[in-house]
KOLVOZA-529544 format. One record per residue: x, y, z of N, C-alpha, C, O in turn; residue number from 1. Coordinates in steps of 0.1 Angstrom, whole numbers, plus 2048, in hexadecimal, padded with zeros to 3 digits. Layout:
# residues N
<pt><n_u>X</n_u><n_v>Y</n_v><n_w>Z</n_w><ca_u>X</ca_u><ca_v>Y</ca_v><ca_w>Z</ca_w><c_u>X</c_u><c_v>Y</c_v><c_w>Z</c_w><o_u>X</o_u><o_v>Y</o_v><o_w>Z</o_w><i>NUM</i></pt>
...
//
This chain:
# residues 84
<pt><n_u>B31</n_u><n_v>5CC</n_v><n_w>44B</n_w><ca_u>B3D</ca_u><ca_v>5D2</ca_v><ca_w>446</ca_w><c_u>B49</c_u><c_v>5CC</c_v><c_w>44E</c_w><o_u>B48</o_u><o_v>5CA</o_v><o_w>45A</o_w><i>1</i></pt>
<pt><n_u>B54</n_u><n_v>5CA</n_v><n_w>447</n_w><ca_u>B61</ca_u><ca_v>5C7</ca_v><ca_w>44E</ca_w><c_u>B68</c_u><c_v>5D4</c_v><c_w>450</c_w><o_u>B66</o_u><o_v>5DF</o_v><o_w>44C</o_w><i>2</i></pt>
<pt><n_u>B72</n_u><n_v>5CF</n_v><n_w>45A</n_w><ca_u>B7D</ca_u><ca_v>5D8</ca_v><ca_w>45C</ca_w><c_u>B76</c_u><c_v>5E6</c_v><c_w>462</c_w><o_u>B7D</o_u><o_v>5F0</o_v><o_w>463</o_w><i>3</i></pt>
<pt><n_u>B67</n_u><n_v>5E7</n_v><n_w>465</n_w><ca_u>B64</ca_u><ca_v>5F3</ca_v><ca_w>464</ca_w><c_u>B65</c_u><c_v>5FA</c_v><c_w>472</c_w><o_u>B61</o_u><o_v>5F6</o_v><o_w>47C</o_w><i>4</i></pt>
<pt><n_u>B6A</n_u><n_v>605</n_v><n_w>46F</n_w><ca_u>B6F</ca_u><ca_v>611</ca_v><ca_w>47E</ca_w><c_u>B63</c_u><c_v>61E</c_v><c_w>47F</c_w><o_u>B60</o_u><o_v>627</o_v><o_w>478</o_w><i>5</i></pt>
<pt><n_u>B61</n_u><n_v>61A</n_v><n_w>48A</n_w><ca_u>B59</ca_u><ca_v>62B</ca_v><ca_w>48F</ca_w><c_u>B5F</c_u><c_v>635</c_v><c_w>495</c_w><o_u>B65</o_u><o_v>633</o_v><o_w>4A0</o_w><i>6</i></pt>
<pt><n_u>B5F</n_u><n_v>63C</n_v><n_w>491</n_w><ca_u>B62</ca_u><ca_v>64B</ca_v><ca_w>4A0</ca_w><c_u>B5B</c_u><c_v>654</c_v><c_w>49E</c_w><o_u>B54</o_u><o_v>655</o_v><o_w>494</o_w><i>7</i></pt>
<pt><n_u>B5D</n_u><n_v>65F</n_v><n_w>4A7</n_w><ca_u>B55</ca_u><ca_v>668</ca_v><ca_w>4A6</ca_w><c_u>B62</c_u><c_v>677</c_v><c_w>4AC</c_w><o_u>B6B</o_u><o_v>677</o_v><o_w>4B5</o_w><i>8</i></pt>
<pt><n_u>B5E</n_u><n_v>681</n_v><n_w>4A4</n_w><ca_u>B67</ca_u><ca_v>68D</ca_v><ca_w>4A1</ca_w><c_u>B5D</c_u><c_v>699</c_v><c_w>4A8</c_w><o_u>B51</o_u><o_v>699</o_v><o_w>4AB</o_w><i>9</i></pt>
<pt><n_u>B68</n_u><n_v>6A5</n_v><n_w>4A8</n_w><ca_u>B64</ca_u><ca_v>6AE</ca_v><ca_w>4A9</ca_w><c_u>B6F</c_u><c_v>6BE</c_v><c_w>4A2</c_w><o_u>B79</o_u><o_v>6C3</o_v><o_w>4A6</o_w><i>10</i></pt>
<pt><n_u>B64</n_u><n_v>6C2</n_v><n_w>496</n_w><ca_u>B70</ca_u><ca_v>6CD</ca_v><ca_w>48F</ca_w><c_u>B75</c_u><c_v>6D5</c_v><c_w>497</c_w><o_u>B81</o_u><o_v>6D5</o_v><o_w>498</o_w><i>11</i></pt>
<pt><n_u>B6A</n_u><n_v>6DF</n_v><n_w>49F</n_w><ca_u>B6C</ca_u><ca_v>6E6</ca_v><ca_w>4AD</ca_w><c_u>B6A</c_u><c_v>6F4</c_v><c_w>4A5</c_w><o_u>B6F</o_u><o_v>6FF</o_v><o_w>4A8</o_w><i>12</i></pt>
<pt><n_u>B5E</n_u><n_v>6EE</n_v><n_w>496</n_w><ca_u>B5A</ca_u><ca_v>6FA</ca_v><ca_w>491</ca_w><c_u>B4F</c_u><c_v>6FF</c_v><c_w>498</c_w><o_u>B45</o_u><o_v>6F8</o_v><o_w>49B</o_w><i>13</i></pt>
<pt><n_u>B4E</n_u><n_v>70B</n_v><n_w>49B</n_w><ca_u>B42</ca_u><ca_v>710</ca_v><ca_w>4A1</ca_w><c_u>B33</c_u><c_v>713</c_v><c_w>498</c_w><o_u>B2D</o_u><o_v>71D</o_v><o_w>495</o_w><i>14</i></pt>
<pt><n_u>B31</n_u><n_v>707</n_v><n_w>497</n_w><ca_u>B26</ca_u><ca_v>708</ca_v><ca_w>493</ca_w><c_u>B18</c_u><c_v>705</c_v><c_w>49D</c_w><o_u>B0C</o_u><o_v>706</o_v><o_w>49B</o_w><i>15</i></pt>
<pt><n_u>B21</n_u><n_v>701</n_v><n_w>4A9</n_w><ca_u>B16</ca_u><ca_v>6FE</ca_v><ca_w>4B4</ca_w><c_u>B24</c_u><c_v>703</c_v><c_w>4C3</c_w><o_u>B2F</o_u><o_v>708</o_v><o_w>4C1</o_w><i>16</i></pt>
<pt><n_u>B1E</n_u><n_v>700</n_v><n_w>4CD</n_w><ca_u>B25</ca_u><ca_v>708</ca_v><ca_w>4D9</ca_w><c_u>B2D</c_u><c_v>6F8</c_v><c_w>4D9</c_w><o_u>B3A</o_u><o_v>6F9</o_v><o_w>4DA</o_w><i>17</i></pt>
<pt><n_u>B29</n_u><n_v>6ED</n_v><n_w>4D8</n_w><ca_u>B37</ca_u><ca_v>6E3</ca_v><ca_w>4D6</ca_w><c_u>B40</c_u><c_v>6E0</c_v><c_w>4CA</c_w><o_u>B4A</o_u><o_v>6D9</o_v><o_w>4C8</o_w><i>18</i></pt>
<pt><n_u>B3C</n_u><n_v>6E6</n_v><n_w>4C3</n_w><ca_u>B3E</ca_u><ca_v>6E8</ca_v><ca_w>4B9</ca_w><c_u>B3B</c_u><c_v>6E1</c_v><c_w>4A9</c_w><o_u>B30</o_u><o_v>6E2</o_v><o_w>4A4</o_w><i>19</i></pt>
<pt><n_u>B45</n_u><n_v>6DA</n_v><n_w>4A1</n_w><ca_u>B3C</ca_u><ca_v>6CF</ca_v><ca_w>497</ca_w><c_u>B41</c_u><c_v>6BF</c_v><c_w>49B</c_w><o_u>B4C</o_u><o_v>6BA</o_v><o_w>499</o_w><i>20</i></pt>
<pt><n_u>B35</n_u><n_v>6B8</n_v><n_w>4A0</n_w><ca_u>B38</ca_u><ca_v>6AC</ca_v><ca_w>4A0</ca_w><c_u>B34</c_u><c_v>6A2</c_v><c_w>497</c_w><o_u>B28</o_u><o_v>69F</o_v><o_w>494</o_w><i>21</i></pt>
<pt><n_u>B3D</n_u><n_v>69C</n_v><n_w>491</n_w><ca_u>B3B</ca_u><ca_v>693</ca_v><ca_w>485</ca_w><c_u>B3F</c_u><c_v>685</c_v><c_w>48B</c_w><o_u>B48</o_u><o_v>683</o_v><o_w>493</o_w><i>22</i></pt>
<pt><n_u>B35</n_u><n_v>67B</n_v><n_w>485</n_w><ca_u>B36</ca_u><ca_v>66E</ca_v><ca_w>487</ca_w><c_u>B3B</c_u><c_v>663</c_v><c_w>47A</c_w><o_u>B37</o_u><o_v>663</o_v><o_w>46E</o_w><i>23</i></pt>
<pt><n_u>B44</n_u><n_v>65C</n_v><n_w>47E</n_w><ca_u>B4C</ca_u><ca_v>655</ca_v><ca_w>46D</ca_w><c_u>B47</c_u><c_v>645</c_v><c_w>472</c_w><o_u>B47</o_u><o_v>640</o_v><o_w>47D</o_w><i>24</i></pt>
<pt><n_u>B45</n_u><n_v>642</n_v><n_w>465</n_w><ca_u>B47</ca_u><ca_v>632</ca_v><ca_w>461</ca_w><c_u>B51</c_u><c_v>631</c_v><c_w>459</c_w><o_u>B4F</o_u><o_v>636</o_v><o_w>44E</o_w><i>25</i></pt>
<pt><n_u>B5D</n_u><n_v>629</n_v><n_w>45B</n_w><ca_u>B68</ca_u><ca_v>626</ca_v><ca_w>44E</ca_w><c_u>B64</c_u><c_v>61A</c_v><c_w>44E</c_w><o_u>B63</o_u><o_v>613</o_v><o_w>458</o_w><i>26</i></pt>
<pt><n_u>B63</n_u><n_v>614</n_v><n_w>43E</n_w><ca_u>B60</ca_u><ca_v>604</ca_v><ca_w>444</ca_w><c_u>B6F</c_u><c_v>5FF</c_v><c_w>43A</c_w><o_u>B6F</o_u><o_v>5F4</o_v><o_w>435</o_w><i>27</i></pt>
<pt><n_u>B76</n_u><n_v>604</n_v><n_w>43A</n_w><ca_u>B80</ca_u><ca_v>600</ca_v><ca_w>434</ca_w><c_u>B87</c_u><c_v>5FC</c_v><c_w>426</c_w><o_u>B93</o_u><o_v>5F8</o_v><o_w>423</o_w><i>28</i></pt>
<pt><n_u>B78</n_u><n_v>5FF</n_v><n_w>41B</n_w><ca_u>B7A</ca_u><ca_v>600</ca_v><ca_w>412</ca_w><c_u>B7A</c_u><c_v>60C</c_v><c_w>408</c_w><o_u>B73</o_u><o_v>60E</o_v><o_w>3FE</o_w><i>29</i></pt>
<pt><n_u>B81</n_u><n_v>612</n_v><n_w>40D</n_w><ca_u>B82</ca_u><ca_v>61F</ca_v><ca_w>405</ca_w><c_u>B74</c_u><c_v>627</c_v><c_w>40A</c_w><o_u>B73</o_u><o_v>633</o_v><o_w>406</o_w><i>30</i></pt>
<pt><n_u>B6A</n_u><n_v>624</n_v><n_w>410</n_w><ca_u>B60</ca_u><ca_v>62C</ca_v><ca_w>412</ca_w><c_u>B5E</c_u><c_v>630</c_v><c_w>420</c_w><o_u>B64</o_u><o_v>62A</o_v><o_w>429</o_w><i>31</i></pt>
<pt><n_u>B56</n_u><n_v>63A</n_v><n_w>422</n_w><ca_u>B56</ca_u><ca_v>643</ca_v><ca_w>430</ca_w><c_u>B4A</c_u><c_v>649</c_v><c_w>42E</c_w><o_u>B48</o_u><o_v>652</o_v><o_w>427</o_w><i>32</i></pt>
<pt><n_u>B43</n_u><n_v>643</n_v><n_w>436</n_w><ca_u>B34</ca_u><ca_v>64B</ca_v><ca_w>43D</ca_w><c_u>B33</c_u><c_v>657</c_v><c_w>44B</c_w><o_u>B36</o_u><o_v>655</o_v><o_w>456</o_w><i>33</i></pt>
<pt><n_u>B2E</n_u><n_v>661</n_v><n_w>445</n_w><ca_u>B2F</ca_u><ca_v>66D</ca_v><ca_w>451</ca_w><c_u>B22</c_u><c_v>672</c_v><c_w>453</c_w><o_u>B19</o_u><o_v>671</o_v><o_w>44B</o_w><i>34</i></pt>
<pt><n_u>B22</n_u><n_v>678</n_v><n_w>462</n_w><ca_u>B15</ca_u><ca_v>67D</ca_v><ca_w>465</ca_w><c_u>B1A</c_u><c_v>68D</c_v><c_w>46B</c_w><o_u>B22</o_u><o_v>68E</o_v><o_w>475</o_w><i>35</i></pt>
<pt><n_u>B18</n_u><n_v>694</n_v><n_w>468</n_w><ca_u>B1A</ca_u><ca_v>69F</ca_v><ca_w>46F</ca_w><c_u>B0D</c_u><c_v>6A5</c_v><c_w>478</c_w><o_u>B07</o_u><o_v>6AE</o_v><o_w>473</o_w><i>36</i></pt>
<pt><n_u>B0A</n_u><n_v>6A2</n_v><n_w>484</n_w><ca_u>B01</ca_u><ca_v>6A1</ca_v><ca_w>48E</ca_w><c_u>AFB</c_u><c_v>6AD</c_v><c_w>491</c_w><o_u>AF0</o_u><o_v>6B0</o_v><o_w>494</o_w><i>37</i></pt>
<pt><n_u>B0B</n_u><n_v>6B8</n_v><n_w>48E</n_w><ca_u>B07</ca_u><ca_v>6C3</ca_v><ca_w>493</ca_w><c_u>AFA</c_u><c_v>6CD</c_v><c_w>48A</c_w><o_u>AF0</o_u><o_v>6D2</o_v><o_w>48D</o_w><i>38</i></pt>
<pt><n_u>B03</n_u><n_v>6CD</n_v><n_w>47D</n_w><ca_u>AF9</ca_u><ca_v>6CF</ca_v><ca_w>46F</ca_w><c_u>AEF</c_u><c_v>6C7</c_v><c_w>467</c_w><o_u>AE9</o_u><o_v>6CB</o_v><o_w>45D</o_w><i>39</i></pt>
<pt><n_u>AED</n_u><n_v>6B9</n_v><n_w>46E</n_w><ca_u>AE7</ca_u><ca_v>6B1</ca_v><ca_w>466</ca_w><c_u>AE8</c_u><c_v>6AC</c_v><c_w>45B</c_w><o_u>ADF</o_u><o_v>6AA</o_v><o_w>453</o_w><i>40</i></pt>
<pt><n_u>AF8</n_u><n_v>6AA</n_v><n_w>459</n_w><ca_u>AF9</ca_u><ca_v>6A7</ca_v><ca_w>44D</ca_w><c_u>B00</c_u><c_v>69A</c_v><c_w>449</c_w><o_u>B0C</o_u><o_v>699</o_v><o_w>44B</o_w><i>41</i></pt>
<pt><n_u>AF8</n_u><n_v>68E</n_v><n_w>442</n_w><ca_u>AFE</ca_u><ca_v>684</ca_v><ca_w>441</ca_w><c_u>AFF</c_u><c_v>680</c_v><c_w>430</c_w><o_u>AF8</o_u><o_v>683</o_v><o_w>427</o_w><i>42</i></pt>
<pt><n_u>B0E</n_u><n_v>676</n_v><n_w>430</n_w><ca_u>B11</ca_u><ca_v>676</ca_v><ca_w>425</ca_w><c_u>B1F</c_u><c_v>669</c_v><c_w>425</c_w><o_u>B24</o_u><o_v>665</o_v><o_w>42F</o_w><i>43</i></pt>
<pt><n_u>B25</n_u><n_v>666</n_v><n_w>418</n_w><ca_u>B31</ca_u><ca_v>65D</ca_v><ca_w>416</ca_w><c_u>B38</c_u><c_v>664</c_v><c_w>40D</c_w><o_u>B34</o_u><o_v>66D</o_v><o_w>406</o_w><i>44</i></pt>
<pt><n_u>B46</n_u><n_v>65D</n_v><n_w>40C</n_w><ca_u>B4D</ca_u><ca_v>663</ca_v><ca_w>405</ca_w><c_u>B57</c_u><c_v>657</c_v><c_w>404</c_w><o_u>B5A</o_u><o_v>64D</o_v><o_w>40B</o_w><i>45</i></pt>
<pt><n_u>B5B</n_u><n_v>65E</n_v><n_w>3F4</n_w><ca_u>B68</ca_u><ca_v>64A</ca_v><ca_w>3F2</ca_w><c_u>B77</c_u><c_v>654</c_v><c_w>3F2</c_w><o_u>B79</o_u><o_v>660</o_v><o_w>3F1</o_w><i>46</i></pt>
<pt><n_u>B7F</n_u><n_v>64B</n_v><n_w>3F4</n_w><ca_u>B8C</ca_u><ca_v>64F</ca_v><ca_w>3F3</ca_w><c_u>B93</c_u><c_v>646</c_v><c_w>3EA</c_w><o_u>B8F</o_u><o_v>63B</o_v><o_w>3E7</o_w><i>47</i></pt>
<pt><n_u>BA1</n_u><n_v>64D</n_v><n_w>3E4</n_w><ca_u>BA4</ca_u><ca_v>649</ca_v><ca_w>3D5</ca_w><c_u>BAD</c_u><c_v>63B</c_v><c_w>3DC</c_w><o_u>BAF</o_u><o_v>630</o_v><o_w>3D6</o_w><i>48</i></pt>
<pt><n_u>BB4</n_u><n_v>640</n_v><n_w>3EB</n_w><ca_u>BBD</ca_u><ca_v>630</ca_v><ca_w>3F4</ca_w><c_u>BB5</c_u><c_v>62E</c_v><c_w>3FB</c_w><o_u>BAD</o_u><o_v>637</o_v><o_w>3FE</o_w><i>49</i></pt>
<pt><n_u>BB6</n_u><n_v>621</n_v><n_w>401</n_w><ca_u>BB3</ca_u><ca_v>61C</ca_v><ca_w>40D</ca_w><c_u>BBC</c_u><c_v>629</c_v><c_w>419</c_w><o_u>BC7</o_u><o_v>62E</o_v><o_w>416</o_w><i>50</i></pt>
<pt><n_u>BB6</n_u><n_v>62B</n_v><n_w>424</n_w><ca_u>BBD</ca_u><ca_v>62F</ca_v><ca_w>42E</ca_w><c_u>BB3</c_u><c_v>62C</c_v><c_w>43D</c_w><o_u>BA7</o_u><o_v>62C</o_v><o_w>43F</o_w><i>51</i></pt>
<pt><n_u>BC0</n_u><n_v>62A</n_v><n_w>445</n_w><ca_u>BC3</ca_u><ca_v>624</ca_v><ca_w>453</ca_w><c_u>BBF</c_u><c_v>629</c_v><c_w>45C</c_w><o_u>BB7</o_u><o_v>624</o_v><o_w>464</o_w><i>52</i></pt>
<pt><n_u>BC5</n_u><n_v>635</n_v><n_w>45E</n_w><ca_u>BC7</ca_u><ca_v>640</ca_v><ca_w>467</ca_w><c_u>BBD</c_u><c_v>648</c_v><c_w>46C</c_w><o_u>BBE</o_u><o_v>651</o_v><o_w>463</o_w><i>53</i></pt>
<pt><n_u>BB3</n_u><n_v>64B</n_v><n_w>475</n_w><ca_u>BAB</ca_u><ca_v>651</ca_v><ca_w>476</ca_w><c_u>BAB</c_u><c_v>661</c_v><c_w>478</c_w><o_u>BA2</o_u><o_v>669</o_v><o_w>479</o_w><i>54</i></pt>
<pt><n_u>BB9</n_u><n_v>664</n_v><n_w>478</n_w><ca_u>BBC</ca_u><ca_v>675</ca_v><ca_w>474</ca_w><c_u>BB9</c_u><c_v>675</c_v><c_w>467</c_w><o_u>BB0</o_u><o_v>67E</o_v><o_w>464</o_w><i>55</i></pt>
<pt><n_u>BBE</n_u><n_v>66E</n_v><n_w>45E</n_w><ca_u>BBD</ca_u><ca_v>66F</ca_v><ca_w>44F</ca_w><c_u>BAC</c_u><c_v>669</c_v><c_w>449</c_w><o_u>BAA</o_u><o_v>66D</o_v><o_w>43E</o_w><i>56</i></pt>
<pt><n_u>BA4</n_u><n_v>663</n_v><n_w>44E</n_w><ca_u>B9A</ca_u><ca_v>661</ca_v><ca_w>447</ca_w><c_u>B93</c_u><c_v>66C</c_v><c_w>44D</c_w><o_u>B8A</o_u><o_v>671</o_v><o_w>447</o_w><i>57</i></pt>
<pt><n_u>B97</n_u><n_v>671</n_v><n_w>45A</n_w><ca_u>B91</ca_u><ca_v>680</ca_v><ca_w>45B</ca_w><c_u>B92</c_u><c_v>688</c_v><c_w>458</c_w><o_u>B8A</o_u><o_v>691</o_v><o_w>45E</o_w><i>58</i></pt>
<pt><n_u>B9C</n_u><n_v>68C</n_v><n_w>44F</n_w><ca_u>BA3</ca_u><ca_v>698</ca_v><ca_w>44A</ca_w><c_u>BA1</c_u><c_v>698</c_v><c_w>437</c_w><o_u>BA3</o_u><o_v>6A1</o_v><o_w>42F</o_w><i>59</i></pt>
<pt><n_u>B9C</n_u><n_v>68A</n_v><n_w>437</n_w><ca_u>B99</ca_u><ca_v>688</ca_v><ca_w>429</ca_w><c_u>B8B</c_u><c_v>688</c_v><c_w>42B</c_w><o_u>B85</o_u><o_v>686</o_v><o_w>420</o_w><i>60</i></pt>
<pt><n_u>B84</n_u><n_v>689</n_v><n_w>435</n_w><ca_u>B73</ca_u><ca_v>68C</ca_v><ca_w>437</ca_w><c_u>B6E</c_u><c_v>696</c_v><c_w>432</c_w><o_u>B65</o_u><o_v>698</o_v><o_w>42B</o_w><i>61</i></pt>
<pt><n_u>B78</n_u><n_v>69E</n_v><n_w>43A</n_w><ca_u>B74</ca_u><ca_v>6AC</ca_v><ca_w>43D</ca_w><c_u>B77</c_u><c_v>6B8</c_v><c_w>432</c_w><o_u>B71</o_u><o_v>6C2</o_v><o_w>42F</o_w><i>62</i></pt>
<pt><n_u>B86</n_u><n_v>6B1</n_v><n_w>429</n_w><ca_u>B87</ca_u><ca_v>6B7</ca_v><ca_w>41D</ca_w><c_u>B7A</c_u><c_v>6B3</c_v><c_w>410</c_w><o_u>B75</o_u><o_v>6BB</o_v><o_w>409</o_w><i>63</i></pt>
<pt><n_u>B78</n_u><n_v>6A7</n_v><n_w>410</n_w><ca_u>B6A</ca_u><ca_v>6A6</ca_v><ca_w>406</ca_w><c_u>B62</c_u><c_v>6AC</c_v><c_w>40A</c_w><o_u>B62</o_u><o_v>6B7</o_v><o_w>404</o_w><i>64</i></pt>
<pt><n_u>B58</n_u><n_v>6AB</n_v><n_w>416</n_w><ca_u>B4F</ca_u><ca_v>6B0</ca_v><ca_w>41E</ca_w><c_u>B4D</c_u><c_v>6C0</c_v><c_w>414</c_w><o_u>B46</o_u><o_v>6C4</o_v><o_w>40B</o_w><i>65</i></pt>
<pt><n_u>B5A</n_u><n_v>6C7</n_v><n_w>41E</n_w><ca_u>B5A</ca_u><ca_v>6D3</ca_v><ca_w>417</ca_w><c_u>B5B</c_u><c_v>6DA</c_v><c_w>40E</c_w><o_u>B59</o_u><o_v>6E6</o_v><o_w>40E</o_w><i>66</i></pt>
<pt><n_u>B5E</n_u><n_v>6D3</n_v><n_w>403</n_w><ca_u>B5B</ca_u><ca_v>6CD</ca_v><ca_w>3F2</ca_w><c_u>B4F</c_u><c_v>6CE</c_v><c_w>3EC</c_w><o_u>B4C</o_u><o_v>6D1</o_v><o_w>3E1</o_w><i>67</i></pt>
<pt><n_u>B46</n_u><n_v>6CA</n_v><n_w>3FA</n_w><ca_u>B3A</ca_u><ca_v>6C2</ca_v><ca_w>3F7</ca_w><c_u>B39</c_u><c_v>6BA</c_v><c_w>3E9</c_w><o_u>B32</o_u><o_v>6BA</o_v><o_w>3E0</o_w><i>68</i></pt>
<pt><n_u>B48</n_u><n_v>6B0</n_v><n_w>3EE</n_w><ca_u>B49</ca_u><ca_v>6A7</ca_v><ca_w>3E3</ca_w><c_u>B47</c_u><c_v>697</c_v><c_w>3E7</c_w><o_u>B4E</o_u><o_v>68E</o_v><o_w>3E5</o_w><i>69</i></pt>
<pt><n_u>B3D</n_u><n_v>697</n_v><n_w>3ED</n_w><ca_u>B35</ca_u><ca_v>68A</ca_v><ca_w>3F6</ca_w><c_u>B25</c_u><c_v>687</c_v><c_w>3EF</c_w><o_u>B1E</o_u><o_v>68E</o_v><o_w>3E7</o_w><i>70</i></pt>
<pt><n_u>B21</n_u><n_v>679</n_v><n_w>3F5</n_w><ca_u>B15</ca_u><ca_v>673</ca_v><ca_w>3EF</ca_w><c_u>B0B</c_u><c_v>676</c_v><c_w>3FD</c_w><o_u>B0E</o_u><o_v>675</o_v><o_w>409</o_w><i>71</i></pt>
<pt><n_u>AFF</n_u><n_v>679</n_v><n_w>3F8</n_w><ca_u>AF7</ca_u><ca_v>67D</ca_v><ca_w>400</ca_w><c_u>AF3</c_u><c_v>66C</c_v><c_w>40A</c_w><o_u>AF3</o_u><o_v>661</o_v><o_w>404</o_w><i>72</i></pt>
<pt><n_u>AF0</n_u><n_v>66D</n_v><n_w>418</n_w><ca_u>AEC</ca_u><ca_v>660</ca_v><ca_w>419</ca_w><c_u>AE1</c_u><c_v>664</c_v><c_w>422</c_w><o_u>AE1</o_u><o_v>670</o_v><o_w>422</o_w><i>73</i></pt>
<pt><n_u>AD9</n_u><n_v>65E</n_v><n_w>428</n_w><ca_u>ACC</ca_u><ca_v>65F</ca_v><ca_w>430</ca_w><c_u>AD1</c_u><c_v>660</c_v><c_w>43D</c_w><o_u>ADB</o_u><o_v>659</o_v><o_w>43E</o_w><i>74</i></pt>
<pt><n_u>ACE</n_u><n_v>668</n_v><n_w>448</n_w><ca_u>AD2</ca_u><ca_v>661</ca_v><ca_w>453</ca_w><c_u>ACC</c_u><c_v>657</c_v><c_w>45A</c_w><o_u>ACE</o_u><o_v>656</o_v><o_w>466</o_w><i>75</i></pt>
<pt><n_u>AC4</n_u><n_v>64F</n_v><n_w>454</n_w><ca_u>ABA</ca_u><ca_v>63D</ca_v><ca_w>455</ca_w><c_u>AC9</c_u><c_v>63A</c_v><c_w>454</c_w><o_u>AD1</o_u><o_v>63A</o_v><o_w>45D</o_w><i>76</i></pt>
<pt><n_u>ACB</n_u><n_v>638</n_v><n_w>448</n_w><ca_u>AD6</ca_u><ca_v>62E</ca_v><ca_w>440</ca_w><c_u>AE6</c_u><c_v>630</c_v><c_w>44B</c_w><o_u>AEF</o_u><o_v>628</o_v><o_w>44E</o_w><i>77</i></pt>
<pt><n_u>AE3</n_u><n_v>63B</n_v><n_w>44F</n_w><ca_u>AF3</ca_u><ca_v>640</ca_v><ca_w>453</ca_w><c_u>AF1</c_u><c_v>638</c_v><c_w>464</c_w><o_u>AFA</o_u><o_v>632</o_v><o_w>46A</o_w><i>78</i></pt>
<pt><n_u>AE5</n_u><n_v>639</n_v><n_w>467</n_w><ca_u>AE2</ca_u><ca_v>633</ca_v><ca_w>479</ca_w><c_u>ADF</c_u><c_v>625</c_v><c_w>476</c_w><o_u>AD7</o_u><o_v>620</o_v><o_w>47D</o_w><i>79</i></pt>
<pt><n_u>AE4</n_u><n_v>61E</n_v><n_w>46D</n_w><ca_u>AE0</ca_u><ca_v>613</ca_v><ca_w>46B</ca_w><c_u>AE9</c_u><c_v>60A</c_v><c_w>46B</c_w><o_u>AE9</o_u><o_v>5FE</o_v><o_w>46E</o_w><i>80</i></pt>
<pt><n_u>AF5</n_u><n_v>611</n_v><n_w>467</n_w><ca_u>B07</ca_u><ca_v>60C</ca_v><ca_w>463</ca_w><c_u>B09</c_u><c_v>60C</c_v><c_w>471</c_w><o_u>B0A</o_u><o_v>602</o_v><o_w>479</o_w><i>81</i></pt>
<pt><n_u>B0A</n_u><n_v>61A</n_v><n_w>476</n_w><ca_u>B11</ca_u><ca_v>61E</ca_v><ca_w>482</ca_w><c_u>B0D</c_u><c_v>610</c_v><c_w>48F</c_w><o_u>B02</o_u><o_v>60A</o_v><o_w>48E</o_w><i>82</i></pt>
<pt><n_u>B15</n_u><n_v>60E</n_v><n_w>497</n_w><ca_u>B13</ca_u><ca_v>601</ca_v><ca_w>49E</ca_w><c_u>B15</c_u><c_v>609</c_v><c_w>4AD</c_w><o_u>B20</o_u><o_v>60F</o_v><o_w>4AF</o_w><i>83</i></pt>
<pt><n_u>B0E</n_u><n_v>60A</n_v><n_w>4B5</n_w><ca_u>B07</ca_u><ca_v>610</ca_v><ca_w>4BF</ca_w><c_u>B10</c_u><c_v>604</c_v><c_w>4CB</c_w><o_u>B0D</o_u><o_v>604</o_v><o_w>4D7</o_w><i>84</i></pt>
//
């Protein structure tokens, strides 16, 4: 993948005593790979622009997410992108 950015987040929802940590792949084309570590839940999601900013591809995560308007992905597939 080009252009592609990782980070890793935390909502600071209490779903665990650190709270929810999600892990992102943006590879820069409109698409975004997430792992939510805390719940086990991995998955992608497209966006209608390209965007830059990593407040905003997390804040556009987190609104599909909660949507559950995202594509289911494996977490094989999701540890496979992520670059260690």
């Amino acid at each position: 993948m080009t252009n592609t950015k990782q980070f890793t987040f935390n909502t600071l929802r209490k779903y665990s005593p650190e709270g929810q940590i999600i892990k992102v792949i943006y590879d820069g084309d409109n698409t975004a790979y997430f792992m939510d570590t805390t719940r086990g839940l991995t998955g992608s999601v497209k966006f209608p622009h390209h965007h830059d900013a990593q407040d905003t591809v997390q804040d556009k995560i987190m609104t599909l997410y909660d949507l559950g308007a995202y594509d289911w992905l494996s977490e094989k597939d999701f540890e496979k992108k992520w670059e260690y």
